[in-house]
C-alpha positions in Angstrom: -182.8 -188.6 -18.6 -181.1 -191.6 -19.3 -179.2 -193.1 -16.1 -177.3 -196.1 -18.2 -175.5 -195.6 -21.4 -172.9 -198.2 -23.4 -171.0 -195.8 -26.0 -169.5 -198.9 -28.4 -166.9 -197.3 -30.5 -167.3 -199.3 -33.5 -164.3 -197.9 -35.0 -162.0 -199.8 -33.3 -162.8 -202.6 -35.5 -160.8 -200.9 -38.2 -157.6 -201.5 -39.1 -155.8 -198.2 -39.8 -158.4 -195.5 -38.6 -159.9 -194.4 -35.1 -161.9 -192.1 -33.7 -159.3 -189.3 -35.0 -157.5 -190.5 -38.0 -154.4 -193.1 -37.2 -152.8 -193.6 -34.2 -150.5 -195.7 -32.8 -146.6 -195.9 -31.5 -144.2 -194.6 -33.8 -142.1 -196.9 -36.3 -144.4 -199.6 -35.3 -147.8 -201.4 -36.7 -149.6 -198.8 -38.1 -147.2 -195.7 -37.9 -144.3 -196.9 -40.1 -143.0 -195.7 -42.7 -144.5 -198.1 -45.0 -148.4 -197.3 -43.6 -147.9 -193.9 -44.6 -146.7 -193.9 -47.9 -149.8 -196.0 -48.4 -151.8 -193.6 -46.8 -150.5 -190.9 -48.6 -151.1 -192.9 -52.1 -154.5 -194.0 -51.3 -155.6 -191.2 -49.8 -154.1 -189.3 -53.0 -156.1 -191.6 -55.6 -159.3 -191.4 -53.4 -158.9 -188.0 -54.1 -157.8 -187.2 -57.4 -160.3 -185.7 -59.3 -160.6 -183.8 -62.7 -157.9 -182.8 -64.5 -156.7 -179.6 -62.8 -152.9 -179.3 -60.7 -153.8 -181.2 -57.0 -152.7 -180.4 -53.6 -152.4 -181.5 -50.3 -151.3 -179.5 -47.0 -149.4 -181.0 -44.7 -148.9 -180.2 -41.0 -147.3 -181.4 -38.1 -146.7 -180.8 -34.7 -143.1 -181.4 -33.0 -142.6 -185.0 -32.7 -139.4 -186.1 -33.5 -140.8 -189.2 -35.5 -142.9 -186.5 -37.9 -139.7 -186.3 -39.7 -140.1 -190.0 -40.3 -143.6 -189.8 -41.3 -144.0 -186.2 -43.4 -141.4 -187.2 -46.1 -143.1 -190.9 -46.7 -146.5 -189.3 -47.3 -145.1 -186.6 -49.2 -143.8 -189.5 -51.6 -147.2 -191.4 -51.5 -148.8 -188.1 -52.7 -146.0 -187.4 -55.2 -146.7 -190.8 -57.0 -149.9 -190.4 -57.4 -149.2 -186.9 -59.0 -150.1 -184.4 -56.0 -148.6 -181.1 -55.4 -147.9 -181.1 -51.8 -147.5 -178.1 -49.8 -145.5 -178.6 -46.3 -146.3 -176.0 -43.6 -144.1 -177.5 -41.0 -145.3 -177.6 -37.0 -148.9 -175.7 -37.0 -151.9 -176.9 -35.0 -154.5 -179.1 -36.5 -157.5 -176.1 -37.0 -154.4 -174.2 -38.9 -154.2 -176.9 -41.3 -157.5 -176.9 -41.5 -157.9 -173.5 -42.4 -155.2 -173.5 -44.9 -156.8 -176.4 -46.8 -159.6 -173.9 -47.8 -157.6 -170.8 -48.0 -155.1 -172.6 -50.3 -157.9 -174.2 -52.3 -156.4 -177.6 -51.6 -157.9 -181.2 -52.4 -156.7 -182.4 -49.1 -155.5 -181.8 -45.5 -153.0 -183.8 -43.4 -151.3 -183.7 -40.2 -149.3 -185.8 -38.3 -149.8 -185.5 -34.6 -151.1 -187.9 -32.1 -152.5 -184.9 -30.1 -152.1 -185.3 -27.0 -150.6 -188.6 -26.2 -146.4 -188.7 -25.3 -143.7 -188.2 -27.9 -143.5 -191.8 -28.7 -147.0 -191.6 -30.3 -147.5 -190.2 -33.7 -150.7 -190.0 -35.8 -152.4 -189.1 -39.6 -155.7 -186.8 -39.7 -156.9 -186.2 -42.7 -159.4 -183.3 -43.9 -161.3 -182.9 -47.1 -161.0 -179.7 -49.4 -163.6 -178.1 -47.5 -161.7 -178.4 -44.1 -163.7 -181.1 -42.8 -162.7 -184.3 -41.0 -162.9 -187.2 -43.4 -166.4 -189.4 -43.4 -166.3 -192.9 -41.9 -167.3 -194.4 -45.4 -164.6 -192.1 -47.5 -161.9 -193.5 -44.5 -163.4 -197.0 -45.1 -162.8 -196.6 -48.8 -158.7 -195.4 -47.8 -158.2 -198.7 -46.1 -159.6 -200.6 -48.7 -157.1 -199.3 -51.1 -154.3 -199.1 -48.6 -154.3 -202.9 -49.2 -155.0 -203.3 -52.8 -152.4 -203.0 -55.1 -152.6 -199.6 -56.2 -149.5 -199.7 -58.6 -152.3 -199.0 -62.0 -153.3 -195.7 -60.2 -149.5 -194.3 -60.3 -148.7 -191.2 -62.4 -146.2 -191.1 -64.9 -142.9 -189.9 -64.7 -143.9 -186.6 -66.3 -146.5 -186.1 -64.2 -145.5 -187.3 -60.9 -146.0 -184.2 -58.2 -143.9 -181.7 -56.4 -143.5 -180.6 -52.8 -142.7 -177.1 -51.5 -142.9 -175.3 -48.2 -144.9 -172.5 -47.5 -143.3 -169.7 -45.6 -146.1 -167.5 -44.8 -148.3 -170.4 -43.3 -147.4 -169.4 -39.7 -148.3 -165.6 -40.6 -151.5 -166.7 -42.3 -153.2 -168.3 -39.5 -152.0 -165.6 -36.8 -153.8 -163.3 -39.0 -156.9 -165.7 -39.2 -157.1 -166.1 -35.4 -156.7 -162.7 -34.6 -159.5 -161.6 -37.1 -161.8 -163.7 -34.6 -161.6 -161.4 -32.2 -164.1 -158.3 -31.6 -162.3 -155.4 -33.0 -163.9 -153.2 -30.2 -161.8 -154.8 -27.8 -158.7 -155.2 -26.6 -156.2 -157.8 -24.6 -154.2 -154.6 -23.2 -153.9 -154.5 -19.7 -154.5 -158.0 -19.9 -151.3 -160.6 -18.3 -151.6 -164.2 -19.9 -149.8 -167.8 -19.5 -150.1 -169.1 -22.2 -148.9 -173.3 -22.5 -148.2 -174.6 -25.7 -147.6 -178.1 -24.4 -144.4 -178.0 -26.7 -146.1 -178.5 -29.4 -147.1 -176.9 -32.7 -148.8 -174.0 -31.3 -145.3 -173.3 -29.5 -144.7 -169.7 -31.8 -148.1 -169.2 -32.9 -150.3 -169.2 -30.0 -147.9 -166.4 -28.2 -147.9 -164.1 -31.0 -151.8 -163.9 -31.5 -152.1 -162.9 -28.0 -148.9 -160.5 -27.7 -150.2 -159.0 -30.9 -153.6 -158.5 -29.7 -151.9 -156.5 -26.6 -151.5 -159.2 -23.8 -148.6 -159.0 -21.2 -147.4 -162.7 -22.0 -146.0 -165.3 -20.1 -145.0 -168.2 -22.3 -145.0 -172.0 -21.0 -144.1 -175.3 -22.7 -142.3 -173.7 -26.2 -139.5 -175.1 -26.3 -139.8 -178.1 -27.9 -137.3 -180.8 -28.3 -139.4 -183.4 -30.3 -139.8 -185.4 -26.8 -141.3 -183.2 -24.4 -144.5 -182.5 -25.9 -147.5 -183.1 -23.4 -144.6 -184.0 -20.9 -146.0 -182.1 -17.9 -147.2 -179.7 -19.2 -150.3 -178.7 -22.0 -154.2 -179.5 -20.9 -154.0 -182.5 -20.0 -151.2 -181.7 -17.5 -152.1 -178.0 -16.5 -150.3 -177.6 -13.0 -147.6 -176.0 -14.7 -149.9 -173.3 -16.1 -152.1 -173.0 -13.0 -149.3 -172.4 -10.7 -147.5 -169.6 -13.5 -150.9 -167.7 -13.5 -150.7 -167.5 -9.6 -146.6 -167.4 -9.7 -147.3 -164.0 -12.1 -150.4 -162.5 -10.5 -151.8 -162.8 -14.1 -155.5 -162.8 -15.1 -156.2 -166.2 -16.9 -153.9 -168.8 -18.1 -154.4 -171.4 -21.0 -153.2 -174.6 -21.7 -153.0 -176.2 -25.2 -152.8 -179.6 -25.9 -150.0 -180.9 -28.8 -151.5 -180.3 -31.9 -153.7 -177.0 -30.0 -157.4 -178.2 -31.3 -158.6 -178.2 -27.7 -157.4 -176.4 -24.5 -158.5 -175.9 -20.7 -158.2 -172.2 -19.0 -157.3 -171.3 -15.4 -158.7 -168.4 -13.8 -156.5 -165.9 -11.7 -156.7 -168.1 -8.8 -155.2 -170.9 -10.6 -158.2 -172.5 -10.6 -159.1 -174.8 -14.0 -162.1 -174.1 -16.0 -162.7 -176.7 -18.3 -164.5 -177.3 -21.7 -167.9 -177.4 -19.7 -167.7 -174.1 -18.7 -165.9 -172.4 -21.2 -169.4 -173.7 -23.4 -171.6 -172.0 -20.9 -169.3 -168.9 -20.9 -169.2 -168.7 -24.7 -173.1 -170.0 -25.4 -174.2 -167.5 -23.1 -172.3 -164.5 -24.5 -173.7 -165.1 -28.4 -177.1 -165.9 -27.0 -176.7 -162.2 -25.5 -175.8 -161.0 -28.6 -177.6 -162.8 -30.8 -175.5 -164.7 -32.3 -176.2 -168.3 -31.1 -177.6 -170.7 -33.7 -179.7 -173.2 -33.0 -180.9 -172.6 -29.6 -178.2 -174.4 -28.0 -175.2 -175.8 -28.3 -174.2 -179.6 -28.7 -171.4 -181.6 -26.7 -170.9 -185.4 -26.2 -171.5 -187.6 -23.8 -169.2 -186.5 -21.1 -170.4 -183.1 -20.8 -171.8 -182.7 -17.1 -175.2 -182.4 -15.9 -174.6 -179.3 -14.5 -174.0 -177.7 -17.9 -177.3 -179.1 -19.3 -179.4 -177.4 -16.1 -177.7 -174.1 -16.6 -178.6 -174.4 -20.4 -181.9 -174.6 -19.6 -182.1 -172.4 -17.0 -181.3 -170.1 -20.0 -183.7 -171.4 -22.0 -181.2 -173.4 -24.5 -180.3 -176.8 -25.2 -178.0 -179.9 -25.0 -178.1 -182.1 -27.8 -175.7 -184.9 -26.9 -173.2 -187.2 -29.0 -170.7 -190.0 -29.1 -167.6 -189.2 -27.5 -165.7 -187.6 -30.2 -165.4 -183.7 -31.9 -166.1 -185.4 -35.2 -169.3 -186.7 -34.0 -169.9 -183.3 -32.4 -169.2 -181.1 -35.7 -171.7 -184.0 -37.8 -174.5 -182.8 -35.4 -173.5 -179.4 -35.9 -173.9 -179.4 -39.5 -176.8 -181.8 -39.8 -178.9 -178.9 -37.4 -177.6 -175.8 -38.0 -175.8 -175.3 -34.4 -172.8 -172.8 -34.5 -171.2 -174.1 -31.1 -170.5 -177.3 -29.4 -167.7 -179.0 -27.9 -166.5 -181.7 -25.4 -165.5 -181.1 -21.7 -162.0 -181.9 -22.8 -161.7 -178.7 -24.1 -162.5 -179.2 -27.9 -164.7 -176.4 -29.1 -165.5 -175.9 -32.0 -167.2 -172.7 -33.3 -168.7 -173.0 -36.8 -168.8 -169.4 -37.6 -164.8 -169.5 -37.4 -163.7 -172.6 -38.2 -164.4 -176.7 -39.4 -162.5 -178.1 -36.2 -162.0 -177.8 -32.4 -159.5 -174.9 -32.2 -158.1 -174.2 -29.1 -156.3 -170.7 -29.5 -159.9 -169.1 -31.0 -162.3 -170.5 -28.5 -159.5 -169.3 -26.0 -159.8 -165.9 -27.8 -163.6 -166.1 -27.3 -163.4 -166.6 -23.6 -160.8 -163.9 -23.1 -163.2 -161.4 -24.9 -166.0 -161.8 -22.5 -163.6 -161.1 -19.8 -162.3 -157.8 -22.2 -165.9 -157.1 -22.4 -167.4 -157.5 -18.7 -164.4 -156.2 -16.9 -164.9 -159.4 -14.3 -162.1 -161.5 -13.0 -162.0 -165.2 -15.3 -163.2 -166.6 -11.8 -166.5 -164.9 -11.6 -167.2 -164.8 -15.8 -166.3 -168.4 -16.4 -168.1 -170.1 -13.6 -171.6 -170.2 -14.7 -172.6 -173.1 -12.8 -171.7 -175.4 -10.4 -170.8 -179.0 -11.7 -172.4 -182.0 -10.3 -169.7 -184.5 -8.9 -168.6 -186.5 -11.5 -166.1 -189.4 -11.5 -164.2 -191.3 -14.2 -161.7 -194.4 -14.6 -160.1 -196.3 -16.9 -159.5 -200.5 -17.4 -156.7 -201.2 -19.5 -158.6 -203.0 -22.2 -156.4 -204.5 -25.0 -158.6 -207.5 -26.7 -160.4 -205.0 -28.9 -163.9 -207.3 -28.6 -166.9 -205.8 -27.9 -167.4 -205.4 -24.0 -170.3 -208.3 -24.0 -170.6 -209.5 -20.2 -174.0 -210.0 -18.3 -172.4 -209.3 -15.2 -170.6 -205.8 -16.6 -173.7 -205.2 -17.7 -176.3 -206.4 -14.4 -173.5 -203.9 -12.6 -174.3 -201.1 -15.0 -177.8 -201.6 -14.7 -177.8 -201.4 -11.0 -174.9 -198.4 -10.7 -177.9 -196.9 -12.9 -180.3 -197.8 -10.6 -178.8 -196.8 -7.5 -178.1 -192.9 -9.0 -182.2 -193.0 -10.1 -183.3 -189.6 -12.5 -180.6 -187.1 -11.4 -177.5 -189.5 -12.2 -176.2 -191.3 -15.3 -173.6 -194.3 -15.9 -171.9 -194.1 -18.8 -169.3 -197.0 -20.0 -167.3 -196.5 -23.7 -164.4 -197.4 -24.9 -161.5 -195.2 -25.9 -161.0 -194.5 -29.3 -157.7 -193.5 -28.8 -156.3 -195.7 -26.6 -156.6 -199.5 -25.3 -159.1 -198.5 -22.2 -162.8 -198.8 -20.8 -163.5 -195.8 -19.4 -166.6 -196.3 -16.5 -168.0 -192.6 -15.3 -171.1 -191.7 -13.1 -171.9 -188.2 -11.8 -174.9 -187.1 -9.8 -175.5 -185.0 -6.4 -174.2 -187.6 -4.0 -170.6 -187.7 -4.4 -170.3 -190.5 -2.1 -172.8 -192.8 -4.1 -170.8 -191.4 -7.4 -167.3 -192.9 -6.3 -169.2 -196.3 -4.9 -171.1 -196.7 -8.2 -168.5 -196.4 -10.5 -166.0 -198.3 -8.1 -168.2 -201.4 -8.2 -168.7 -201.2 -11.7 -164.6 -200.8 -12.2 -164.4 -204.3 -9.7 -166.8 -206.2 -12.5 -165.3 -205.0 -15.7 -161.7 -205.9 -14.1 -162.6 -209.2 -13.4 -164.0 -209.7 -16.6 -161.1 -208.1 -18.6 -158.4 -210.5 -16.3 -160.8 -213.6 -17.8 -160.2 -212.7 -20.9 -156.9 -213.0 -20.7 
């Protein structure tokens, strides 16, 4: 077991695209107007191919700057001679789908997932429902800033936008086909948190439909309340509904709904750790685990790997990052992995974490066993983990030999049942320091001093 790891995001060196597509505050640097008409254009040329009619789906969740940014990459697609196909607010595994299903040449949505309102972002999927590869993003960039005026269609043959109506009915079909059709949500009472974002109708209506006694939190968006206290990263709200209600499990999306965390009917939170374990160890039962294990990044506790292999499975681990965790997945032929966060991402279902299905697929072993979410979805017993964040703005490579003696010795000090771990964001301007082991005094200490060094050296940097 490794006790000291430095995850260098090399992305960040870019200067559009992240971990997860483009990010940044809206109407400013890299989310303006202008950036995505480029994107739209170069990402239309990079894809225009053959001579048949092309589209491109476009999604969004409820910001109120995605009214900004749809119609300026609907016009960089236009020029280039794209059919465009607007679906409005649907969460990012929707669009996803819908790329395939509509036999489309590209995927889009705008959503900075779960950051605040004032953030706004551009994923972008390939015709098979797959997140872009670093070296076709690379290529995007490069002709973002070329002059890409020789690639424009003509007037004749410049492309068309329309809106799909049915795109909200087509994926609440397509999620509730994912669910056993021996089983049933009735009996079943659900709060369900849409973080105000673009799972705020959908998400509701798969699980009333399925025959859940729903209680709906965080759908009513106003296109600046989404994430605002509310969603996974802020589940309070949700935990204290499910124990308000008496209900049996809650769930809380994040604002585009590609991940999500769960509360059991104690209101207590069950994260992407254990919602792995939970799902991995229902499809091994049943046969239906590929792979003989599951993969996850990072993050994922040590806790999760024992109970694995107390099972007999495996952990393959990745860079932070579902993208990274769905290129593992593919390469070896897994059909389940995830991030503690709460993406999960289920191959047999769909190309991207999707947090309404893997919800779905938690719910049914609860359906199935008849056990209360507190006794089905805590499989093991996490080892005491900590994380914190630097603010960590220069966007250099975190080169230091003092960061580094202290990671060394925080490694040290935790020996073969602890690890260090120290990446940066891709997502935001941060250094993010975590340890975990089975001394959660020597957990907080380690990571503490190794917080002290990195601030020091981030304040002599300037």
């Amino acid at each position: 077991m490794t006790a000291c790891q430095t995850e260098r995001n090399t992305r960040m060196t870019r200067k559009y695209f992240g971990t997860d597509g483009i990010r940044g505050t809206a109407n400013t640097g890299s989310m303006t107007a202008d950036v995505a008409m480029r994107v739209g254009t170069a990402a239309g040329l990079q894809f225009v191919r053959g001579d048949h009619r092309h589209r491109v789906v476009i999604g969004k969740d409820t910001r109120l700057s995605g009214y900004m940014i749809e119609p300026a990459l609907t016009a960089g697609f236009v020029s280039v001679g794209m059919d465009v196909i607007l679906v409005g607010p649907m969460p990012t595994p929707a669009v996803a789908m819908l790329t395939r299903s509509l036999r489309a040449d590209l995927g889009v949505v705008i959503s900075a997932s779960h950051n605040p309102y004032f953030d706004n972002g551009i994923k972008l999927f390939g015709p098979d429902g797959y997140k872009l590869s670093d070296e076709t993003e690379l290529e995007i960039e490069r002709r973002m800033d070329s002059d890409m005026s020789d690639g424009l269609a003509t007037s004749r043959d410049l492309g068309r936008a329309s809106r799909l109506d049915d795109a909200e009915g087509r994926y609440i079909e397509f999620a509730k086909n994912t669910f056993r059709k021996s089983l049933t949500l009735d009996g079943l009472k659900i709060v369900i948190d849409c973080a105000n974002g673009a799972a705020y109708k959908v998400a509701p209506t798969v699980l009333w439909e399925l025959g859940a006694e729903v209680i709906k939190v965080g759908t009513s968006p106003d296109g600046f309340n989404i994430n605002q206290d509310c969603g996974s990263t802020s589940p309070a709200t949700m935990c204290e509904q499910v124990v308000a209600h008496g209900a049996d499990i809650g769930i809380a999306l994040d604002g585009d709904a590609d991940r999500l965390v769960m509360a059991d009917e104690n209101g207590r939170l069950v994260d992407g750790d254990q919602l792995m374990a939970m799902i991995a160890t229902s499809w091994q039962d049943r046969g239906r685990l590929t792979g003989d294990g599951l993969v996850a990044t990072s993050m994922s506790n040590l806790g999760l790997e024992r109970y694995l292999q107390s099972r007999g499975l495996g952990l393959v681990r990745t860079n932070v990052g579902d993208r990274y965790v769905v290129e593992e997945m593919r390469r070896n032929g897994y059909n389940l992995g995830g991030e503690q966060s709460g993406h999960i991402i289920m191959g047999d279902f769909n190309t991207t974490g999707d947090g309404l299905i893997a919800a779905l697929q938690a719910i049914a072993v609860i359906a199935r066993d008849g056990r209360p979410a507190s006794e089905a979805a805590r499989l093991f017993e996490p080892l005491p983990q900590l994380l914190k964040n630097v603010r960590y703005t220069t966007g250099q490579p975190l080169q230091d030999t003092f960061v580094q003696q202290a990671i060394n010795d925080g490694g040290a000090r935790l020996g073969d049942t602890g690890r260090v771990l120290i990446r940066e964001s891709g997502t935001e301007p941060l250094i993010r320091v975590m340890a975990e082991g089975d001394d959660q005094g020597l957990v907080t200490s380690v990571v503490d001093d190794i917080v002290s060094v990195v601030e020091n050296y981030v304040s002599a940097q300037g």
